[in-house]
C-alpha positions as MATLAB code, in Angstrom:
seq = 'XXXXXXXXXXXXXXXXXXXXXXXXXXXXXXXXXXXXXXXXXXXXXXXXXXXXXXXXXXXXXXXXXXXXXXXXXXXXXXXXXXXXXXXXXXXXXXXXXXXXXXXXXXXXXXXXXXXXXXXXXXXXXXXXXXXXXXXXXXXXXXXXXXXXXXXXXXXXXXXXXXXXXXXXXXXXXXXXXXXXXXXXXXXXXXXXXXXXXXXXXXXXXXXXXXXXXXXXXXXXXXXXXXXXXXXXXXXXXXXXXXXXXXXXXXXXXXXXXXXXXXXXXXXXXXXXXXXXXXXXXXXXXXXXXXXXXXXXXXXXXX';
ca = [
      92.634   90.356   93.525;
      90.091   92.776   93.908;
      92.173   95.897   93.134;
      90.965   98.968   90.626;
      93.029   99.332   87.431;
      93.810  102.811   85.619;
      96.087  102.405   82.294;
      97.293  105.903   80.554;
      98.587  105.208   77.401;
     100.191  107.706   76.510;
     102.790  107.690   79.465;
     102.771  103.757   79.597;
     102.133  103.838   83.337;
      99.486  101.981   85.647;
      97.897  102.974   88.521;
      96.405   99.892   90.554;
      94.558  101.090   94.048;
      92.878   98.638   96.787;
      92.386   99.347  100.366;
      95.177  101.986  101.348;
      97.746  100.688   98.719;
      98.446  102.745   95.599;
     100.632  100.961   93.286;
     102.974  103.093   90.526;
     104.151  101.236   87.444;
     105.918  102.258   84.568;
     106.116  100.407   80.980;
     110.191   99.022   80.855;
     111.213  100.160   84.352;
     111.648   97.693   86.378;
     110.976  100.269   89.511;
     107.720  100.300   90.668;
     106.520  102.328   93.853;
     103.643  101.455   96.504;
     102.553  104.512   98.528;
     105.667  106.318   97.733;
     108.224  103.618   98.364;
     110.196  102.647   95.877;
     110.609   98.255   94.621;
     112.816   96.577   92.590;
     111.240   94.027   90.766;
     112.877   90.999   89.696;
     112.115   91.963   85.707;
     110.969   94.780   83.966;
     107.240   95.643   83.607;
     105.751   94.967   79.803;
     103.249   95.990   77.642;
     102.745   92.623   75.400;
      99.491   94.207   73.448;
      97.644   97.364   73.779;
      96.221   97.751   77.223;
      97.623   94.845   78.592;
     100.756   94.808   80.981;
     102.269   92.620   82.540;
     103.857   92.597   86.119;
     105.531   90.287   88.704;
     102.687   87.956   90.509;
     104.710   87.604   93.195;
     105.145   91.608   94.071;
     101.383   92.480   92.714;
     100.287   89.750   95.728;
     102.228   91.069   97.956;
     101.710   95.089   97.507;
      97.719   94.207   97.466;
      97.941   91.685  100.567;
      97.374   88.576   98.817;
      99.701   84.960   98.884;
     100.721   83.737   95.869;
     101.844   80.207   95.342;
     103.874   79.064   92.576;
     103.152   75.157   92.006;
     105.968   74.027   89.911;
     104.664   70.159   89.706;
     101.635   71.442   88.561;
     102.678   74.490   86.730;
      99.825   76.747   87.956;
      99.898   80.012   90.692;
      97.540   79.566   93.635;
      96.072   83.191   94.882;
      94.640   82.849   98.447;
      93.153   85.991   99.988;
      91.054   88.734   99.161;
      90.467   92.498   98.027;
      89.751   95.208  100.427;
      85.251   94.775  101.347;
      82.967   96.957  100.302;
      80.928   99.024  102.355;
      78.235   96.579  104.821;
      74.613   97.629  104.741;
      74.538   99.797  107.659;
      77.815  100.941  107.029;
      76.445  102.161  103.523;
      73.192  103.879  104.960;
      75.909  105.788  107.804;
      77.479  107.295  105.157;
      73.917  107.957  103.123;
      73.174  109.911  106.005;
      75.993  111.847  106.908;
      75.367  113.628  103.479;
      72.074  114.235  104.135;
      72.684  115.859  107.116;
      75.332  118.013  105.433;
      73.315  118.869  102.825;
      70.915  120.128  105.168;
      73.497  123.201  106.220;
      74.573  123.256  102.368;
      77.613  121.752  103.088;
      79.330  119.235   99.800;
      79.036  115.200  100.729;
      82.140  113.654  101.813;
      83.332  110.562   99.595;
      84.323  107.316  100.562;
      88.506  107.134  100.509;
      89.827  103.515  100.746;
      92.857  104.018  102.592;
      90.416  105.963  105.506;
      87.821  103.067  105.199;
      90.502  100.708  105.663;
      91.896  102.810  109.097;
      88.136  102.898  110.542;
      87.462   99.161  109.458;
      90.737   98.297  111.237;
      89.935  100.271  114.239;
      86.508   99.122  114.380;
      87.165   95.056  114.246;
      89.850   96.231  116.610;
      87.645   97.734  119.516;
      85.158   94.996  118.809;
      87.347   91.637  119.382;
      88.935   93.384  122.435;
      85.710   95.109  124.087;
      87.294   98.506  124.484;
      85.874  102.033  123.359;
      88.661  104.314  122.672;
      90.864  106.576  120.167;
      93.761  104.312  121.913;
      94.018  100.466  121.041;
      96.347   98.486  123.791;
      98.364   96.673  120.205;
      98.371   99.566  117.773;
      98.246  102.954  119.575;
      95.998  106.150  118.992;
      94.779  107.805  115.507;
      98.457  109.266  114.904;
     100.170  105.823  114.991;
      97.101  103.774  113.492;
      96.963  106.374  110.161;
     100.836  106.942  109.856;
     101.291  102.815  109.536;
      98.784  103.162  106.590;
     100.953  106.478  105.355;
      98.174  108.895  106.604;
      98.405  111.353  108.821;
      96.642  115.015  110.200;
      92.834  112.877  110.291;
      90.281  113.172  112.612;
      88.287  110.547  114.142;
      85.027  109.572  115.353;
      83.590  106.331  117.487;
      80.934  104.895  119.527;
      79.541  101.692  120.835;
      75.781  100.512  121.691;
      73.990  101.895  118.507;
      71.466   99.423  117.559;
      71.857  100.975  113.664;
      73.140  103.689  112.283;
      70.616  106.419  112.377;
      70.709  106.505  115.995;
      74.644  106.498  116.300;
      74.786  109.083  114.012;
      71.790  111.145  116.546;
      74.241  110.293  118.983;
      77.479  112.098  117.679;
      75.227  114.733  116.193;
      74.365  115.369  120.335;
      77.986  115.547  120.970;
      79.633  118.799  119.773;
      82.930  117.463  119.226;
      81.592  114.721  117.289;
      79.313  116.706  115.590;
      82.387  119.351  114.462;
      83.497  115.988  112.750;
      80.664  115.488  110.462;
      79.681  119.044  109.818;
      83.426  120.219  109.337;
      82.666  122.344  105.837;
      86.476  121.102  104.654;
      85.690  117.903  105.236;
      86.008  115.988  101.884;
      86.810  112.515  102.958;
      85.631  109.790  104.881;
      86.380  106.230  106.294;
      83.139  104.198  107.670;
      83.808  100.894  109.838;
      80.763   98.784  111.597;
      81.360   95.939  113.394;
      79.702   93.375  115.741;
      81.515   90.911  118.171;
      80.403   87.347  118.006;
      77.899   86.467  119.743;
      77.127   90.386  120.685;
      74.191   91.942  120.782;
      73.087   95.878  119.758;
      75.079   97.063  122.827;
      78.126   95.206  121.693;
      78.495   97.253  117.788;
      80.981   99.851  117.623;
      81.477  102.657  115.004;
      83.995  104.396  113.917;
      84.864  107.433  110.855;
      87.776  108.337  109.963;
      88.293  112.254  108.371;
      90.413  113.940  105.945;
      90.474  117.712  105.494;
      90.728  119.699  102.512;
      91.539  118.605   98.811;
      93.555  115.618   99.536;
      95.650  113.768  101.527;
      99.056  112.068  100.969;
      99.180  108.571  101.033;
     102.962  107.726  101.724;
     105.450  106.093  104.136;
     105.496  108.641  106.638;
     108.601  107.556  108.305;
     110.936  107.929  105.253;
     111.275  111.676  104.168;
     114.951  110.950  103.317;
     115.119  110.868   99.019;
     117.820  110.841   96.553;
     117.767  112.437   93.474;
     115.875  115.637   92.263;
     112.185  114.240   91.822;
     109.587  112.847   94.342;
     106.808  109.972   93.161;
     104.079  111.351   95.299;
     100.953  108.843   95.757;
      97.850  110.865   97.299;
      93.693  111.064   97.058;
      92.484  114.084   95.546;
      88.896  114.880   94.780;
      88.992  117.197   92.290;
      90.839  118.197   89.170;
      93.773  120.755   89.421;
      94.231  120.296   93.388;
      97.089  122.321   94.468;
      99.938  120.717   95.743;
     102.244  123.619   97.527;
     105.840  123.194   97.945;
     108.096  125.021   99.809;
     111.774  124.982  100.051;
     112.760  125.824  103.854;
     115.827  128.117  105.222;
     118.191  125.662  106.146;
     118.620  128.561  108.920;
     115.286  128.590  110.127;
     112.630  126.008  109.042;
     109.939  128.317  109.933;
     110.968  130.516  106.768;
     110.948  129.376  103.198;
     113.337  130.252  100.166;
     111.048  129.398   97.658;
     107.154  128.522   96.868;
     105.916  126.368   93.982;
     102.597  124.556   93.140;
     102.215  121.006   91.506;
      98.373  120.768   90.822;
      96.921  117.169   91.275;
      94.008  115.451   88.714;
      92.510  112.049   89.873;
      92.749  108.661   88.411;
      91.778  105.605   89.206;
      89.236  105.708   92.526;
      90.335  109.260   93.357;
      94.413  108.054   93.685;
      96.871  110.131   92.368;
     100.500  109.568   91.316;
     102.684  112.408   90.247;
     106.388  112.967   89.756;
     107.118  116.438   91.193;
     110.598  118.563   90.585;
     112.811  119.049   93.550;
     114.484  122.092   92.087;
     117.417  122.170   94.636;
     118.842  120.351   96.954;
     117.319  121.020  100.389;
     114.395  120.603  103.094;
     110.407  120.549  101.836;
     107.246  121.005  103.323;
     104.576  119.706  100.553;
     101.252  120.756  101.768;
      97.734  118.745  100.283;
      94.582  119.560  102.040;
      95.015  120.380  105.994;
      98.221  117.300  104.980;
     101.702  117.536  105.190;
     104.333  116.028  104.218;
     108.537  116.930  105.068;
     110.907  115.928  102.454;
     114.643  116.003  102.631;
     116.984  115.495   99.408;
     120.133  116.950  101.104;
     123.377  115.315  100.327;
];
């Protein structure tokens, strides 16, 4: 199905990432989680041999974007769809020289994230079909509405239309000095890349569009459900480095602008750069989990 596949042993768990899904599974649970949000499945997952472990079809399809058919006459499963792309040629060569423009000023190169190269493909194809050049698309709203129904949030964002290729769109932005605060943003670690071309369009007709995160990571997670039960949190995020910090605080009930309490979870990549850690909710109360320039409010009150 096109998705990247991380098995750890020793816990028993997989981690399975493709476009801006991260999927959680553990060996004889039948709870498995996809970007924070917790499934039932229908039977336990199983480890029949070493390394090999065996889920649902019907839920793996479905958390990656993919139909699955079951065929009974025939006793056979037809897949239909695809993985998330890979990067296009010019797309590729746009983010070959952002970094060399950032190295230029000393500045690290950002890395390709699939959940932001999924926003900015989206976004791209988006402005493209409907022949508009804006943060705000008429069916799915600005950057904060487009990222949080991906479970992103706090990005920044860059487009433009009537590039011929991407050396000269990227001149263009570097003209601009909003745009150019974009690329050359030292704590940017992060990027999305999206290119596309209506049919039948010529050079004028392209649009581009990158899509940031700031700092050491970013959560990737329904944003609309901060309401848990219980006294941990599965949290599914991109990190780019080993031993990110991951700050928790415990707020006043009193006054959420004061904390009670601060703790740090630190955060190692897996597969692709995804992360998924359980983290202790020590008491019952109101969080603010910080990752990067991210942020994330949690509530396990009664």
């Amino acid at each position: 199905m096109g998705a990247h596949v991380e098995y750890f042993a020793e816990t028993r768990t997989a981690l399975i990432t493709s476009g801006s899904a991260i999927i959680f599974l553990k060996a004889g649970s039948a709870e498995a989680y996809v970007n924070g949000v917790k499934h039932i499945l229908d039977v336990p997952v199983t480890v029949v041999r070493p390394g090999r472990m065996m889920v649902p079809l019907g839920f793996a399809g479905l958390a990656l974007g993919v139909q699955t058919d079951w065929l009974a006459e025939e006793n056979k499963v037809v897949i239909t769809g695809r993985g998330a792309p890979g990067l296009s040629g010019q797309e590729a060569e746009l983010l070959r020289l952002i970094n060399e423009e950032r190295a230029k000023y000393s500045l690290s190169p950002v890395t390709l994230a699939a959940p932001l190269r999924e926003l900015a493909a989206r976004h791209a194809e988006d402005m493209a079909a409907g022949g508009f050049l804006s943060h705000v698309s008429p069916e799915h709203g600005g950057l904060e509405a487009r990222a949080n129904a991906l479970g992103l949030a706090n990005l920044g964002e860059n487009i433009a239309k009537g590039y011929p290729d991407a050396k000269s769109v990227l001149d263009g932005w570097l003209a601009n000095e909003t745009h150019r605060k974009n690329i050359l943003a030292p704590e940017a670690v992060f990027v999305g890349v999206g290119i596309r071309q209506p049919e039948g369009g010529g050079a004028d007709d392209i649009v581009y569009c990158l899509d940031w995160a700031y700092g050491g990571g970013f959560f990737v997670m329904d944003r609309a459900v901060t309401k848990t039960d219980g006294s941990t949190l599965q949290v599914f995020a991109y990190v780019a480095q080993a031993q990110t910090p991951l700050t928790m605080f415990l707020l006043d009930p009193l006054d959420s602008e004061k904390y009670l309490e601060r703790r740090e979870v630190y955060l190692s990549p897996g597969a692709v750069y995804a992360c998924a850690v359980s983290v202790d909710l020590w008491a019952q109360g109101l969080y603010a989990l910080y990752l990067g320039n991210d942020k994330l409010i949690i509530d396990n009150r009664p």
